[in-house]
Each structure stands twice: as C-alpha cells, then as structure tokens.
N, C-alpha and C positions, 0 to 999 in steps of 0.2 A: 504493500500500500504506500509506502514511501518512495519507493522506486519515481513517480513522476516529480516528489519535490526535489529527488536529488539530481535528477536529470535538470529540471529546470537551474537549483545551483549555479552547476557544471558549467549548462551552455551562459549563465549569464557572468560565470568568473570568467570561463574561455574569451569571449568577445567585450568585454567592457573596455577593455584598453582598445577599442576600433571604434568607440563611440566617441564622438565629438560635441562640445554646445556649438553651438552657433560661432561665436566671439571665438572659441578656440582656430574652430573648423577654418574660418579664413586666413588665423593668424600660422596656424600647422600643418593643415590637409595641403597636399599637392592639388593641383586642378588636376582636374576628368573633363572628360568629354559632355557627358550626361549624366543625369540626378534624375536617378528614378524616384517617383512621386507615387506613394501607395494610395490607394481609394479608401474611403471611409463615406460614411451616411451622407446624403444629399437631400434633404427636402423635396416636395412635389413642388414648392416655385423655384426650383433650380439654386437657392443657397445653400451653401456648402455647411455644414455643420461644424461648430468650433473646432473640433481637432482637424477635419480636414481643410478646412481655412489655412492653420497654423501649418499643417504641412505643406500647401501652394506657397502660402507668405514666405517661409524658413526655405526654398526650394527657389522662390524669386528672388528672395534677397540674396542666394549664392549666386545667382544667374548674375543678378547687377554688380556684385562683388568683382563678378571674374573665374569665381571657380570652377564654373560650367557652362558650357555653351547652348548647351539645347535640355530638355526638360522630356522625360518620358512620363506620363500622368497615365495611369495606370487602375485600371477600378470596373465595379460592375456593370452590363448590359445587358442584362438578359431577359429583364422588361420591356418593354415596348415605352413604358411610362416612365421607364428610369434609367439615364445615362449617367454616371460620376464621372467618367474622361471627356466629356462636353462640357460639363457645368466647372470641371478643372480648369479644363485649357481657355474656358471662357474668361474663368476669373483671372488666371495668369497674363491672358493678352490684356483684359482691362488695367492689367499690374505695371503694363508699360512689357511685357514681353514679346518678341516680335511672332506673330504666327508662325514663319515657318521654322522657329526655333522651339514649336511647342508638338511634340507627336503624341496623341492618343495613343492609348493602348485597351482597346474593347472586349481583353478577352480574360483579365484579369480578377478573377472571381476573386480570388483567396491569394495568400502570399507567395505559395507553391506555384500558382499557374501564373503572376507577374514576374516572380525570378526566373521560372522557366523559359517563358516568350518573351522576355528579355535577351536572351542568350540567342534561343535557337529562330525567335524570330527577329526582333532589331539586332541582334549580331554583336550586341555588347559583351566583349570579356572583362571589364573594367566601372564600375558604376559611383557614384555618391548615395547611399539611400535617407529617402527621409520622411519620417513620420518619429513617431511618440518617443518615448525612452522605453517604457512598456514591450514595445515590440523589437522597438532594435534590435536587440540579441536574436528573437526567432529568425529576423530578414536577413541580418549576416546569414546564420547556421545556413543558411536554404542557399541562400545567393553563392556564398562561396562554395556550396557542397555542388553547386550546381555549375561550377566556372565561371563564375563573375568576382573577380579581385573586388572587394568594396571595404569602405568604411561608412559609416554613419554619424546624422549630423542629428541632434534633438531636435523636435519641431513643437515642442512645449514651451509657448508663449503665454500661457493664461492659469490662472486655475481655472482645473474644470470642473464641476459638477462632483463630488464626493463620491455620491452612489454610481458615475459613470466610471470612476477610475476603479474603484473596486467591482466593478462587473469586470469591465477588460482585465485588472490584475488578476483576477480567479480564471479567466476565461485563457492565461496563455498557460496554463499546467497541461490541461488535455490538449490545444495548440499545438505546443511542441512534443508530445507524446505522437501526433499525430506528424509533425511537420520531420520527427526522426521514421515516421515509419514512407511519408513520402518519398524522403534519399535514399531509403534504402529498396526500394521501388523503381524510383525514378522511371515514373510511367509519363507519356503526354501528357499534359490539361486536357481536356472535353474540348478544347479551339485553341487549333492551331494557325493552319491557313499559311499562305505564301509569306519568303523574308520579304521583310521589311527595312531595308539597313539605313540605320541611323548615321547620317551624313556628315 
C-alpha cells in the first residue's frame, strides 16, 4: 500500500533539481527551441482557468525573455464544444505572441499523449515544460523517458483555491503509478496522425 507514496518520493527527489521558478529559469536554463505548454480546464466562454492562465502567462513571458522561440500548447479536443489549444494559443497571441510562433497540439489528452506527440509528432528531442510545481516531476519522468531532454519552469503565479490544490496533490499518486506503467508500455496515444515538425 505504500508502494505509490514511495514511488511518488523517488520521482519527485529524482527530478527536482530540473525544476526551475520562473526568475531562476531565465537567469540559469539554457534557451530551447520550444516550451511545451500543458492543457488544463477551459471554461464554455473560452477563459482559460487560473492555473492554465498561469501556464500561457509563465510560457509567454519565457517567449518574450528569449528562452524560447515558439510555444507548443498542448491540451484536450475531443468535444466538439471544447478546445484548450485554441483558447491557449488564443490567449498567447493576444499576449503579444506572434501566430506563427504558436502551434496547437489537438491530441493531447493527458501528459503521456502530449510528451509523446511531442517527440514522435513535432519532432522535438529537446523541450522547456510548463505548468504547476505539482506536476513537474510526472512531465519530466514521461518527457525524458520518452526522449525529450527537458527541464521545467513553475507556472504558479497565484494562490489557488485550497480545495483545488489538494484535489490535484492527491490526484498525482495514482498519476504517476499510472504515468510508470505508461513507459513501460510505451504504447501510441489514441491520435497520432502525420509529423508535424516544429520549425
């Protein structure tokens, strides 16, 4: 029964030295090419929800830094009524991001299938990840198991909500139980579809 806290542990002693704040990340992180941008909740008016605000914002402000050139926004589609890498790359371009510096990624369910068509379909071996502190550790474990060199930048700008941070904290034990059983799998995602090489 302990078996998943010590796993979780492990992967988050293993990778905490590849996480970055923000202020560190421009002062330390070498530039990359692309900063992959994880999906999270979107509203039915198309606003992005605080934490994934915070990851566009923390993902733009490396853009305008310098660190990175293009932006991979990365999240679900698979309603008809719900796009997250629209309503991203929306907010990004409003951010002062130029479009063709911003590529959707539409087939990003989960963490597994954006590190994955990351690699196999934009062709990245090399990334910046950004989203929460929460999740950092799992998007390393997945990203690098999958060949993508990366480090991660915090995209916690605010506090959030109490009861939200402790949902998602509970929520990455079975996560990465599940996110070790994907590597070692390492099956497609459900959509793949033709490369796409990030330019």
């Amino acid at each position: 029964m302990l078996l998943p806290f010590g796993w979780r542990k492990w992967v988050d002693a293993r990778y905490t030295p590849s996480i970055f704040s923000y202020d560190r990340a421009v002062e330390d992180l070498p530039a990359e090419r692309v900063a992959i941008v994880f999906g999270a909740r979107v509203y039915p008016s198309g606003r992005l929800s605080a934490m994934l605000r915070d990851r566009v914002d923390t993902a733009v402000a490396l853009y305008k830094a310098g660190k990175v050139d293009k932006l991979l926004v990365s999240g679900d589609n698979q309603q008809l009524d719900y796009n997250e890498p629209d309503a991203m790359m929306a907010y990004a371009i409003a951010q002062g991001v130029k479009a063709e510096d911003v590529q959707p990624d539409y087939g990003g369910r989960r963490t597994y299938d954006t590190c994955y068509r990351a690699q196999a379909v934009f062709g990245l071996t090399s990334a910046i990840l950004v989203t929460q502190e929460f999740h950092l550790p799992r998007a390393l474990f997945i990203c690098r198991n999958l060949g993508i060199h990366s480090n991660g930048v915090i995209a916690d700008r605010r506090l959030y909500d109490p009861r939200s941070i402790a949902w998602s904290e509970a929520r990455e034990v079975p996560a990465l139980l599940a996110a070790l059983l994907d590597i070692l799998r390492k099956e497609p995602p459900p959509v793949l579809g033709d490369p796409i090489p990030i330019l």
